[in-house]
N, CA, C and O atoms as a MOPAC input file, in Angstrom:
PM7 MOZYME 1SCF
protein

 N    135.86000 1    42.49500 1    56.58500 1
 C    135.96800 1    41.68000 1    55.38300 1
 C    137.32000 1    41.97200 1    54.74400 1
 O    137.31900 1    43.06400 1    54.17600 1
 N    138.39000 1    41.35700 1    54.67800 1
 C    139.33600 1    41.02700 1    53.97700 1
 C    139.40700 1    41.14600 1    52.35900 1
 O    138.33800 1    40.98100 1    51.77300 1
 N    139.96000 1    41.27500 1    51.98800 1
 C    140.63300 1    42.12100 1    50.10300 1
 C    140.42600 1    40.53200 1    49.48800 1
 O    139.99300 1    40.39000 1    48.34500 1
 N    140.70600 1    39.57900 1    50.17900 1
 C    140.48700 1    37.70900 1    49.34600 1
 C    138.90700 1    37.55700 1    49.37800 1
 O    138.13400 1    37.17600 1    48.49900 1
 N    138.69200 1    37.95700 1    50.61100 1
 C    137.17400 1    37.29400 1    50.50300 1
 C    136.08300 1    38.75800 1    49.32600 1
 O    135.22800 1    38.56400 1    48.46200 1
 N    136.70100 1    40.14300 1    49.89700 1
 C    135.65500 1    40.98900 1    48.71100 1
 C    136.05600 1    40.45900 1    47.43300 1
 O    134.97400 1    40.27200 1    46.87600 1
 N    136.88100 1    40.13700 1    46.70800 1
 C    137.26700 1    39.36200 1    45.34900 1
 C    136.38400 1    38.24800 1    44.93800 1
 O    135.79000 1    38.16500 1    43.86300 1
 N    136.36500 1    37.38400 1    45.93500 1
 C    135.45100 1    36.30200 1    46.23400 1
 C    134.00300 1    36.62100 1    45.48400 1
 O    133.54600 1    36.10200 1    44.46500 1
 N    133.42800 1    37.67100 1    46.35200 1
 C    132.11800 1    38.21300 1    46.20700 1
 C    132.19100 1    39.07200 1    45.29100 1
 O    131.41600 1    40.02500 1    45.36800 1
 N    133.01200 1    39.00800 1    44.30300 1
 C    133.09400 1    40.64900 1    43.65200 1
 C    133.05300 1    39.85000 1    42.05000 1
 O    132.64900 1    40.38600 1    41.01900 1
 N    133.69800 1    38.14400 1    42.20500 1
 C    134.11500 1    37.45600 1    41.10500 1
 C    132.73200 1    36.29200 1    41.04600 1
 O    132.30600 1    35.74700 1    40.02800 1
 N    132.25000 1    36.13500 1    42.36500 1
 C    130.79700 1    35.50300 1    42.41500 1
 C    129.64500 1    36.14300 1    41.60600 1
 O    128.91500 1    35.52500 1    40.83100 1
 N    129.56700 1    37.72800 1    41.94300 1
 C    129.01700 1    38.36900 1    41.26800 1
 C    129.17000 1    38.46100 1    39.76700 1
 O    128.26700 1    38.78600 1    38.99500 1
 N    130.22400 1    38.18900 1    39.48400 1
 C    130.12000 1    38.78400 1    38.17000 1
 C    129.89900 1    37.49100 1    37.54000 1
 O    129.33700 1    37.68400 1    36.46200 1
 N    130.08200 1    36.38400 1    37.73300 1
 C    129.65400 1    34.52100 1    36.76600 1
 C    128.39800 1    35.12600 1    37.35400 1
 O    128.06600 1    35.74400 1    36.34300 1
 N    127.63800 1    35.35400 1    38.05900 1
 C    126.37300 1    35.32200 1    38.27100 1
 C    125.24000 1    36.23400 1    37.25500 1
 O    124.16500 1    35.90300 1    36.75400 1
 N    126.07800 1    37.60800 1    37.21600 1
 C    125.46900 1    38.35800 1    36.55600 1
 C    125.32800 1    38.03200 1    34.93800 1
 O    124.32200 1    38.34100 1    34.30000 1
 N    126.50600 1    37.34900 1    34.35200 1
 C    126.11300 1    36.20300 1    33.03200 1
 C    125.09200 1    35.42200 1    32.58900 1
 O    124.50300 1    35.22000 1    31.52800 1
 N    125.05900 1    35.06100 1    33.66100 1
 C    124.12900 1    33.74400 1    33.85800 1
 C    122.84900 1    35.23200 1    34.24000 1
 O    122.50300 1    35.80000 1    33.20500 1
 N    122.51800 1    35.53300 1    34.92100 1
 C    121.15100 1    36.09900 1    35.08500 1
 C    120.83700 1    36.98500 1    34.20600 1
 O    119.67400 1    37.05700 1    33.80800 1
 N    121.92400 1    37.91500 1    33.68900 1
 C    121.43600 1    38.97300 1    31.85100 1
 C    120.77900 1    37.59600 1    30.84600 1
 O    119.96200 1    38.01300 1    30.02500 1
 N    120.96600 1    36.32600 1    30.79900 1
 C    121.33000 1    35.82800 1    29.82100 1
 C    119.56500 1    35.15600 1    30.12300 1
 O    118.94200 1    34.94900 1    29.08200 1
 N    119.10800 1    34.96300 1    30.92800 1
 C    117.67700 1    34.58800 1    31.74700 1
 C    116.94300 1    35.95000 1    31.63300 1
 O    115.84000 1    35.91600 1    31.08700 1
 N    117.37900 1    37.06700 1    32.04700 1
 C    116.62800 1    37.89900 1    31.90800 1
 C    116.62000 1    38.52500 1    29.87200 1
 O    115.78700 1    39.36100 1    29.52100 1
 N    117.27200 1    38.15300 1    29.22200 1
 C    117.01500 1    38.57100 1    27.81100 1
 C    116.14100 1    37.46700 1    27.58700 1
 O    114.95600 1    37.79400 1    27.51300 1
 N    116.38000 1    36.29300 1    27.46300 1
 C    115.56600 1    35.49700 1    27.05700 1
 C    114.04800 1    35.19100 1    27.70300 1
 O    113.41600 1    34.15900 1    27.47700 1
 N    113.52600 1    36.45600 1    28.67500 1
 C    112.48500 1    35.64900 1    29.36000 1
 C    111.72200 1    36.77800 1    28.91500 1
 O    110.53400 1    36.62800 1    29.20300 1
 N    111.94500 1    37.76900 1    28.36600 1
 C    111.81700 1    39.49200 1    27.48100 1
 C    111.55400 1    39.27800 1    26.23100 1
 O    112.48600 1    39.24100 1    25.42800 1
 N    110.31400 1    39.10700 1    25.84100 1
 C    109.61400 1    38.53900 1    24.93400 1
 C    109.77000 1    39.79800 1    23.77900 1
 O    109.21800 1    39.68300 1    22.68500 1
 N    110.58600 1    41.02100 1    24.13400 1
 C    110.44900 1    42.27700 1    23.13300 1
 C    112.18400 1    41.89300 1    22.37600 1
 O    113.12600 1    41.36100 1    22.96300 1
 N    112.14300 1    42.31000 1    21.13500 1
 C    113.31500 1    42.19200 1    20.59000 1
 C    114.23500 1    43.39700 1    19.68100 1
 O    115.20200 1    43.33300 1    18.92300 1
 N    113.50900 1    44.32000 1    20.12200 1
 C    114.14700 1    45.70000 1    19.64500 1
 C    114.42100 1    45.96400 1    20.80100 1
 O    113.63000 1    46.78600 1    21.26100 1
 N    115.17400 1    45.65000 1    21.48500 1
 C    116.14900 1    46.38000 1    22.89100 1
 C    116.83200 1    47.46200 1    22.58300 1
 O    117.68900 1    47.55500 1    21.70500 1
 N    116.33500 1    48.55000 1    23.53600 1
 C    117.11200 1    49.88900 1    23.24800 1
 C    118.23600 1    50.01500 1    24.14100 1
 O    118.19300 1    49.56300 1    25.28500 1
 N    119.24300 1    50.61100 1    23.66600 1
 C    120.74000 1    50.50800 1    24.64300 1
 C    120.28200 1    50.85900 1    26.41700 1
 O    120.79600 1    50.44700 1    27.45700 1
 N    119.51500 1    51.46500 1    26.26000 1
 C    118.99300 1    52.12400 1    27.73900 1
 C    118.09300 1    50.66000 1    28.52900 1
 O    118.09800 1    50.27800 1    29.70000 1
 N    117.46000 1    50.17800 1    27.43800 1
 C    116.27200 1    48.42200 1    28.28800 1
 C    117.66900 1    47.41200 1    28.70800 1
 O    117.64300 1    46.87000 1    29.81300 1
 N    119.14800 1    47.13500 1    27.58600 1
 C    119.80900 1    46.42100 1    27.80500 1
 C    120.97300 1    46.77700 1    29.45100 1
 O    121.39000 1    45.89100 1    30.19700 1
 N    121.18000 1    47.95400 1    29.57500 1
 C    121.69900 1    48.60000 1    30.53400 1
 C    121.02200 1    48.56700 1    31.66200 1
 O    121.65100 1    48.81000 1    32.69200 1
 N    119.80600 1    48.30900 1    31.73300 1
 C    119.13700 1    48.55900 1    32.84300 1
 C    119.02100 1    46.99800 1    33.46800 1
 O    119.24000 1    46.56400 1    34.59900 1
 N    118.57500 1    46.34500 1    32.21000 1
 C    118.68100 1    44.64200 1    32.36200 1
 C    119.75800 1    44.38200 1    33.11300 1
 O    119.77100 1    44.03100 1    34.29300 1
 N    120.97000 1    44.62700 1    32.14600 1
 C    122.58400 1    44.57400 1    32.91300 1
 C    122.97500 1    44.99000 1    34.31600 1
 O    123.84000 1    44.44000 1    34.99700 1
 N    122.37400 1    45.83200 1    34.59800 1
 C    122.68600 1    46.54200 1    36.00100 1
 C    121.55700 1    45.68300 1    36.88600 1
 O    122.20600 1    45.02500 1    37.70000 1
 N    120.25800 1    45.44700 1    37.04000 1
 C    119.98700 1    44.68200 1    37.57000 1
 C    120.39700 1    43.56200 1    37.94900 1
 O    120.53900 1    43.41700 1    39.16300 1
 N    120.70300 1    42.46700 1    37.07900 1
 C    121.46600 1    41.44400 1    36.68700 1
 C    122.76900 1    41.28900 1    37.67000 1
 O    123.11500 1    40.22500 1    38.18300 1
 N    123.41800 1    42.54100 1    37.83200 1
 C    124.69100 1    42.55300 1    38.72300 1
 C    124.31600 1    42.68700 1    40.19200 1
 O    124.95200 1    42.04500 1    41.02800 1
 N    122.99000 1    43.74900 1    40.66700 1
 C    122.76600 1    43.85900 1    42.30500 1
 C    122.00700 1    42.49200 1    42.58100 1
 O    121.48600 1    42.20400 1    43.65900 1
 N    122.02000 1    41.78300 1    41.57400 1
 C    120.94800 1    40.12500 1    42.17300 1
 C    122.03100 1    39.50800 1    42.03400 1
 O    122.19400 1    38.75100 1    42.99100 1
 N    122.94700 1    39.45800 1    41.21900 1
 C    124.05400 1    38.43400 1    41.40900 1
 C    124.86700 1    39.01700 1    42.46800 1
 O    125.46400 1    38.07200 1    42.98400 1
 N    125.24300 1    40.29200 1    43.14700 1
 C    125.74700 1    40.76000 1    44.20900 1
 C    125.18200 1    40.06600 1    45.29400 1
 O    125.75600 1    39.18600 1    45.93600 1
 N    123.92700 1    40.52700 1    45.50000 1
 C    123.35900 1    39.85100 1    46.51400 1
 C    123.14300 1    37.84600 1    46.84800 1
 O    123.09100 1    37.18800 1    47.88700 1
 N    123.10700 1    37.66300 1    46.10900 1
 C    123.20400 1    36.13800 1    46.07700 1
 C    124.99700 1    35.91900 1    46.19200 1
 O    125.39000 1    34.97700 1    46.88000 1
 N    125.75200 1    36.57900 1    45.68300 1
 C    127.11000 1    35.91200 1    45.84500 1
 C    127.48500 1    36.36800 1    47.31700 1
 O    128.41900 1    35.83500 1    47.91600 1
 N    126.61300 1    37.50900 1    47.94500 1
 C    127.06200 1    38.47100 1    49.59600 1
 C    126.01200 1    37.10100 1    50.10100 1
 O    126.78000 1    36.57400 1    50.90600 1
 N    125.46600 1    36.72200 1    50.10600 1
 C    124.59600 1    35.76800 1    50.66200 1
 C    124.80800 1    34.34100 1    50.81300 1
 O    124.30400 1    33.57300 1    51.63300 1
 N    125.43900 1    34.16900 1    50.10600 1
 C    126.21200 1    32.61000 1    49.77500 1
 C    127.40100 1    32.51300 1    51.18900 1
 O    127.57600 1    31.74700 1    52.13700 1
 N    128.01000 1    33.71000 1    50.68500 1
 C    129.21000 1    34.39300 1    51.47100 1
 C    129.26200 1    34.15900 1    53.11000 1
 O    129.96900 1    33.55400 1    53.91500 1
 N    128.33200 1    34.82900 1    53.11500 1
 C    127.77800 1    35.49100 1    54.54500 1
 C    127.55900 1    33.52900 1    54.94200 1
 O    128.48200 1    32.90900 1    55.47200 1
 N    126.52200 1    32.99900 1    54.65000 1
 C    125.94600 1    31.69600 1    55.00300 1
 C    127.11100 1    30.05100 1    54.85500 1
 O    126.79400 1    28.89900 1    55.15000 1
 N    128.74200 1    30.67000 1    54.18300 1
 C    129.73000 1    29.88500 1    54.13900 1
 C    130.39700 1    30.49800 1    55.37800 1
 O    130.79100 1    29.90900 1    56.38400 1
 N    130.42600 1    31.37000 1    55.18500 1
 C    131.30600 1    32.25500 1    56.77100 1
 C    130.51800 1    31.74100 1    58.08300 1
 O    131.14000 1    31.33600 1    59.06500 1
 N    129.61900 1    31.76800 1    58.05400 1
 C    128.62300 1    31.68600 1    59.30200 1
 C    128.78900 1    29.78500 1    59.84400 1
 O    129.34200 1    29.45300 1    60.89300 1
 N    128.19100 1    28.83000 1    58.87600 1
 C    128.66700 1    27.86300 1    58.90600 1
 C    129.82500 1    26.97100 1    59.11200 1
 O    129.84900 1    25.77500 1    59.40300 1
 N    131.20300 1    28.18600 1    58.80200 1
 C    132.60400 1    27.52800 1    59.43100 1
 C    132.92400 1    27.62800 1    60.46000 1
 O    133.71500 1    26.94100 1    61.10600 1
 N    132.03600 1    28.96600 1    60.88100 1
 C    132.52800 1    29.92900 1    62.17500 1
 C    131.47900 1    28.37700 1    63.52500 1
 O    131.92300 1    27.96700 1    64.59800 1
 N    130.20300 1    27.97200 1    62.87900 1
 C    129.75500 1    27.05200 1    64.05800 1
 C    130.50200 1    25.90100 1    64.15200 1
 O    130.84300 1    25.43200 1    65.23700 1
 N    130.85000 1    25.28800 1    62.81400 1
 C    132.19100 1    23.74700 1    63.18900 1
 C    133.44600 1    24.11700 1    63.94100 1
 O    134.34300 1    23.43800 1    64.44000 1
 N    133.23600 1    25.30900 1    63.86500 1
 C    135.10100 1    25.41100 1    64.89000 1
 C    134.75300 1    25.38700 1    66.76800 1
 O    135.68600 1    25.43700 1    67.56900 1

C-alpha cells in the first residue's frame, strides 16, 4: 500500500468518523456524558469508520484490478 492510497483511507476514516460520533450521540438517549462515555464513543466511531473506509478501499482496488 502506497503513502497516496494510506491518506486515502486515513482521510476516509476520519469524514466517516464525524458522521458516525454524530449517530452514535444522538442514538444515546443519556445526556450527562462523562469525558470517559464521549472518548470511548469517539474511538469507536474511528475503528468503524477505519474499517468501512479499508473496505471501500480494498473493493475499489479489487474492481480496477478485474477491468484491466
Amino acid at each position: 500500500m502506497n503513502l497516496k492510497r494510506a491518506g486515502v483511507v486515513l482521510l476516509g476514516a476520519l469524514a466517516m468518523t464525524v458522521v458516525l460520533f454524530y449517530i452514535d450521540i444522538n442514538f444515546y438517549n443519556d445526556y450527562d456524558f462523562t469525558k470517559d462515555n464521549v472518548n470511548e464513543i469517539l474511538f469507536w466511531s474511528f475503528v468503524r469508520g477505519l474499517v468501512i473506509s479499508m473496505a471501500v478501499n480494498i473493493g475499489n482496488y479489487y474492481r480496477s484490478v478485474q477491468k484491466k
